[in-house]
Every structure is written in structure tokens, then in C-alpha cells.
N, C-alpha and C positions, 0 to 999 in steps of 0.2 A: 474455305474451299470455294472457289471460283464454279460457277454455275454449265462451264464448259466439262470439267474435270467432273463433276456430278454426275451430267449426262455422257459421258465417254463410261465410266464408270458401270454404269447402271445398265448401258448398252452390252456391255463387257459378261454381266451377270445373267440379263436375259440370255445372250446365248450358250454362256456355259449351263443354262438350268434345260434350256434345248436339247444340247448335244447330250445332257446325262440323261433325259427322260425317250431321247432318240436309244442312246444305248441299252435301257432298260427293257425297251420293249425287244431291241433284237436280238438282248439278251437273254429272254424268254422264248420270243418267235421263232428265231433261226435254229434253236436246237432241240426246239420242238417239229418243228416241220421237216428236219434231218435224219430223225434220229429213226432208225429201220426195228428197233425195238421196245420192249416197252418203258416206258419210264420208270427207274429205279431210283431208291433214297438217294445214292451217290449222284445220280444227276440232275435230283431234285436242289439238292448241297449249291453244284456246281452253277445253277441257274440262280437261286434264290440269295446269297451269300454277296454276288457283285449288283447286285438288283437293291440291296440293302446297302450295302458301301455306296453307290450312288444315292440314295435316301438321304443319308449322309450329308452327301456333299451337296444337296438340294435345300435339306435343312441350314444348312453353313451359310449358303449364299441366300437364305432370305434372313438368317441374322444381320447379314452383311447388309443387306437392303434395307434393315429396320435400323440398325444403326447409321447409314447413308441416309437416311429419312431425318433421323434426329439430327444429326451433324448440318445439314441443307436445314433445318429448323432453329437451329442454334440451342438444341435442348439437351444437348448429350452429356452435359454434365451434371447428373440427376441418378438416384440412386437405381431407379427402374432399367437404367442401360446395362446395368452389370448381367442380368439376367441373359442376356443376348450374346453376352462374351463368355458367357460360362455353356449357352448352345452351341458356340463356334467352337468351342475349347471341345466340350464333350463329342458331340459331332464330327470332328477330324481327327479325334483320340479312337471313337468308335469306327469310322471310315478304316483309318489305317490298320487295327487291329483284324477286321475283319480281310482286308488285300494280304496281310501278314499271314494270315490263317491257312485262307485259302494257296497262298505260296508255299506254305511249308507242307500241306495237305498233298496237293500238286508233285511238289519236290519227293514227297515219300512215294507217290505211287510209282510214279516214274523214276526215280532211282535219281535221282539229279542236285547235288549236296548243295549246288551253289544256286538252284532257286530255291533252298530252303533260307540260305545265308541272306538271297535278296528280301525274303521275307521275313528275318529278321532285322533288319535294316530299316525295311518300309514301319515294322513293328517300333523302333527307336527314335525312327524319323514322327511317329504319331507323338509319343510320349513326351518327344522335346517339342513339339506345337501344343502339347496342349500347356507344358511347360510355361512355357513363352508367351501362350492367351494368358494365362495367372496372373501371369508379370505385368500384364499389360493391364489387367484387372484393375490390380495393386494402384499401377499407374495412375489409370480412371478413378479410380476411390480418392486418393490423394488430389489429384485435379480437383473431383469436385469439392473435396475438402477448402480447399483451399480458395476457390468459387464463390464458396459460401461465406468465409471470413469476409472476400472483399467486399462482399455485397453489404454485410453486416459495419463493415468500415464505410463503406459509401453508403 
């Protein structure tokens, strides 16, 4: 990977870890400073639930960085990276599950069938990424497999 595409890249992760620690806090802030009553479990739910799905997806992108580290190192094929694909995996399996939850949560209070439908979708849409990280796992294991013969042949 070319040294440009690295830093494009990396640029790319710092701001989305921004905008999710931006929306964390006013996901907290804003419906704390709104709210004309007292705080109850259900809005305790409602604030803490996308505060963690972001978690999420902060966790996901510094896998993504520590893998971008080792790729710009030339080290990524080593068995200590899997580790990393199986945080990305986990991480956007947990993400989605929880946007899932809280849509279908949403969908029942409000009577609304088809933000229950979107969050099963978002729920399907998690389990075929974490799908697809496996695969890719698989992938990496077999690379480095195969890594190591040549090294062993050279």
C-alpha cells in the first residue's frame, strides 16, 4: 500500500473516531439538558444503548488502525493480527445488534412496524459483516500460511 493511501486512510479514521465521540457526548448532553423530568430507566436505555454502539465503532476503527500499522510495517502476516479481525468482527456484530435493538424497541413503542423491519435488517446487515470478517480471517490465516512456506523455501 503506497504511503499516500495510508495517510488518506488514517485521516479518514481519525475523523470518523471524532464525529462518533462528538456524538456520544450529545447523545448524553442534549437529552439531559432537555428533558423537563426526571430521568427514568427508559431514557436511561435510550441514551446509554447508542453511546455503546458507538463504543463500537471506535473500537472497530482502532482495530482498523492497528492493522493499518502492521500492513505500513509489512507485518500483517503473523498470527497476532487475527486478533484484531476478530475485534472488527465482534465489534460491528455488537454495534449492529445493539442499532437493531434499539429500532425494534423504538418500533414497539411507537407502533411503527417497519422501523422494527429496519432493525432487523440493520440486525442481518451486522451478522453478515461479522460473516464476511471470518472469511477474511480464514483468508489472513491461509496468507500467512502460505508466508511462511515461502520463507521456509527461500
Amino acid at each position: 500500500m503506497t504511503p499516500v493511501v495510508i495517510r488518506a486512510l488514517r485521516v479518514v479514521l481519525v475523523a470518523l473516531a471524532l464525529a462518533a465521540l462528538a456524538a456520544q457526548v450529545l447523545l448524553v448532553v442534549v437529552p439531559l439538558t432537555q428533558l423537563a423530568r426526571p430521568v427514568d430507566g427508559l431514557d436511561v436505555v435510550f441514551m446509554v444503548a447508542p453511546v455503546l454502539a458507538l463504543l463500537c465503532l471506535e473500537l472497530g476503527l482502532v482495530a482498523l488502525w492497528v492493522l493499518l500499522t502492521r500492513v505500513e510495517r509489512e507485518v500483517i502476516f503473523d498470527a497476532s493480527a487475527d486478533r484484531w479481525v476478530w475485534v472488527i468482527a465482534a465489534s460491528g456484530l455488537l454495534a449492529a445488534l445493539l442499532v437493531a435493538g434499539m429500532a425494534a424497541l423504538v418500533g414497539e413503542l411507537d407502533d411503527a412496524p417497519g422501523l422494527i423491519l429496519v432493525g432487523g435488517g440493520i440486525g442481518l446487515l451486522g451478522v453478515a459483516f461479522a460473516l464476511l470478517m471470518t472469511v477474511m480471517l480464514g483468508l489472513l490465516r491461509t496468507a500467512t500460511g502460505l508466508r511462511r512456506e515461502l520463507e521456509a523455501v527461500v
